[in-house]
C-alpha positions as CSV (number, residue, x, y, z in Angstrom):
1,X,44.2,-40.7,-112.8
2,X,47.9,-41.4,-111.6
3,X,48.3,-45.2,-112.3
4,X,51.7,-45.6,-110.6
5,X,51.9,-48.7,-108.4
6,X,53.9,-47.0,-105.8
7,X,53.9,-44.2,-103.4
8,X,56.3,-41.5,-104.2
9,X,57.4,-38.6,-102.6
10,X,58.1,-35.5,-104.0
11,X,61.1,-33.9,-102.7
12,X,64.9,-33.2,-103.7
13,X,67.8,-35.4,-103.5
14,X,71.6,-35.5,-104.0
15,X,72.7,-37.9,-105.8
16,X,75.6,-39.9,-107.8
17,X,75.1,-41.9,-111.2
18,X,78.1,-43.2,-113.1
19,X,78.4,-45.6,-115.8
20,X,78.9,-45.6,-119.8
21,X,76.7,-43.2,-122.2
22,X,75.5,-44.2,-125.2
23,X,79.0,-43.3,-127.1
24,X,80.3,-46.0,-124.8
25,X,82.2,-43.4,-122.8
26,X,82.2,-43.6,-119.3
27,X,80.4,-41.2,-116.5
28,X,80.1,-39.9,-113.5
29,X,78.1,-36.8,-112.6
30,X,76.4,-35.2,-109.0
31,X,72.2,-35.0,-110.1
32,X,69.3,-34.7,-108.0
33,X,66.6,-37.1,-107.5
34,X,62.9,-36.4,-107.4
35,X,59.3,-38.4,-107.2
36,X,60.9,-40.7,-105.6
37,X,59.3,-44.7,-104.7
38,X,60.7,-47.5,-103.2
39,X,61.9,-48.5,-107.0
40,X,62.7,-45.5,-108.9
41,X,63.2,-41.7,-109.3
42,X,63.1,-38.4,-111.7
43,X,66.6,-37.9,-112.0
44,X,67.2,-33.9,-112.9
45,X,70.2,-31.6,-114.3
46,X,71.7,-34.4,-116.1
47,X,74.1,-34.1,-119.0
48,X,75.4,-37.7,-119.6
49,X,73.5,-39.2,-122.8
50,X,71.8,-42.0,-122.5
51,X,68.6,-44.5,-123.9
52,X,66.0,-46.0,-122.4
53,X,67.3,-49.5,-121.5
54,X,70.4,-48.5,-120.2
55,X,72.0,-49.4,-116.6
56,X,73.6,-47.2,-114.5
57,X,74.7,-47.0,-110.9
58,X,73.1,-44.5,-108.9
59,X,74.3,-43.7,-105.2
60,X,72.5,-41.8,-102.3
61,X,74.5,-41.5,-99.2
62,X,76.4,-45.0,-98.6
63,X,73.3,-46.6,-100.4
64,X,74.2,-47.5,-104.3
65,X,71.3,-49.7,-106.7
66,X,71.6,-50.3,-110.2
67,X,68.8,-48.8,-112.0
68,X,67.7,-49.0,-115.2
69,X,66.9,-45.4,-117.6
70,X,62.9,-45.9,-118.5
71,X,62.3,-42.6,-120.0
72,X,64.8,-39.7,-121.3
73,X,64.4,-35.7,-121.9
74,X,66.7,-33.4,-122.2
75,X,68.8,-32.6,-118.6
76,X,66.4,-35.5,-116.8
77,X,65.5,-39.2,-116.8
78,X,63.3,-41.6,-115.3
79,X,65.0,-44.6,-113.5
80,X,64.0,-48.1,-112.3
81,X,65.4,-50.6,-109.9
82,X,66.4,-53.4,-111.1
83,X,64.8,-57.0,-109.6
84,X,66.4,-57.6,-106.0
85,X,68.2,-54.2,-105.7
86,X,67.2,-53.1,-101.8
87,X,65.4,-49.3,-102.2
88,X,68.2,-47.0,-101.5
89,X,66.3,-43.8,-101.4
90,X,64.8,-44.3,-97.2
91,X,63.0,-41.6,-96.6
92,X,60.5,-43.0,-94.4
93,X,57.9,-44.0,-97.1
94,X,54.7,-46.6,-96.0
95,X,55.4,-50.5,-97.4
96,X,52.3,-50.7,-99.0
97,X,50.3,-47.6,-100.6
98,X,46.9,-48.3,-102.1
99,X,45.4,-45.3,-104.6
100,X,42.0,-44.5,-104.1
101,X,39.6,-47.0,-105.9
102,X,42.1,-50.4,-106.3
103,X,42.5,-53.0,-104.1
């Protein structure tokens, strides 16, 4: 059983991320975002190296959050927001989404 808190939705993005890699080099690279939420995404196609722990900027449209990396594989990433970043990725998702059995 999924035990993510949020709702997300499944469907591609265009997106921005920049920052500095692991090798304390400095980044900027076009990805797309999937599974998104209100707090996070699947970033895809990405070539920048980086942990888990790291910050990086991430821009859809005007909208730009830092997020933090939570997971890494090779070519994609999970990211979080961090605390009081507003959700940049609007795509019309419900404020509150309970899962089947919780509440």
């Amino acid at each position: 059983m999924d035990r993510r808190k949020e709702y997300r939705l499944d469907i591609e993005l265009s997106v921005r991320i920049w920052g500095v890699d692991r090798n304390a080099r400095p980044f900027a690279e076009l990805v797309r975002a999937t599974s998104v939420s209100d707090s996070g995404a699947v970033l895809l196609d990405v070539h920048s190296k980086l942990h888990a722990g790291e910050v990086l900027d991430v821009q859809h449209e005007a909208r730009k959050a830092q997020f933090r990396v939570v997971w890494t594989r090779p070519g994609e990433m999970g990211i979080q927001a961090l605390p009081r970043e507003a959700p940049i990725f609007a795509v019309g998702m419900p404020k509150t989404f309970e899962m089947a059995g919780t509440g």
